[in-house]
C-alpha positions, 0 to 999 in steps of 0.5 A: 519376575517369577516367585522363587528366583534369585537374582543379582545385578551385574555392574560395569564402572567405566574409569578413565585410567587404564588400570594394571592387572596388579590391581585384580585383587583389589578390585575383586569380585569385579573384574577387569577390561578395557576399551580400545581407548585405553580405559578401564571397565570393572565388570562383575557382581557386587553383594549390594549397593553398599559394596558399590558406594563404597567401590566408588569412593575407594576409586575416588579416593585414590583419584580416578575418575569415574566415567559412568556406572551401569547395573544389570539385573539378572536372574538366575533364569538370565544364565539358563538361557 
């Protein structure tokens, strides 16, 4: 990566559930789609991976179940292209 850039990760967490659009709120800035399985993928930038751990313990708390979670690094060239 070139001096100067920014850049961020980009995360997506797979959940079994299919969870409603009433829960867009709670789960911003991540946002919500789903598979044609009926799951749900929350998808977006968080501030750090402290913002993530705690998103993943919110979701097991509440007892969903977390299927994967994959990060993306971008860098502020990725959205110029």
């Amino acid at each position: 990566m070139k001096r100067g850039h920014a850049h961020m990760t980009v995360y997506r967490v797979h959940v079994h559930e299919r969870l409603g659009h009433d829960w867009a709120e709670w789960i911003a800035p991540l946002e919500l789609r789903y598979t044609r399985f009926g799951e749900t993928l929350l998808v977006g930038e968080l501030a750090d991976r402290a913002a993530l751990r705690q998103m993943l313990k919110r979701l097991r708390a509440l007892g969903l179940t977390v299927l994967s979670v994959t990060g993306r690094l971008q860098t502020d060239l990725d959205a110029e292209s």
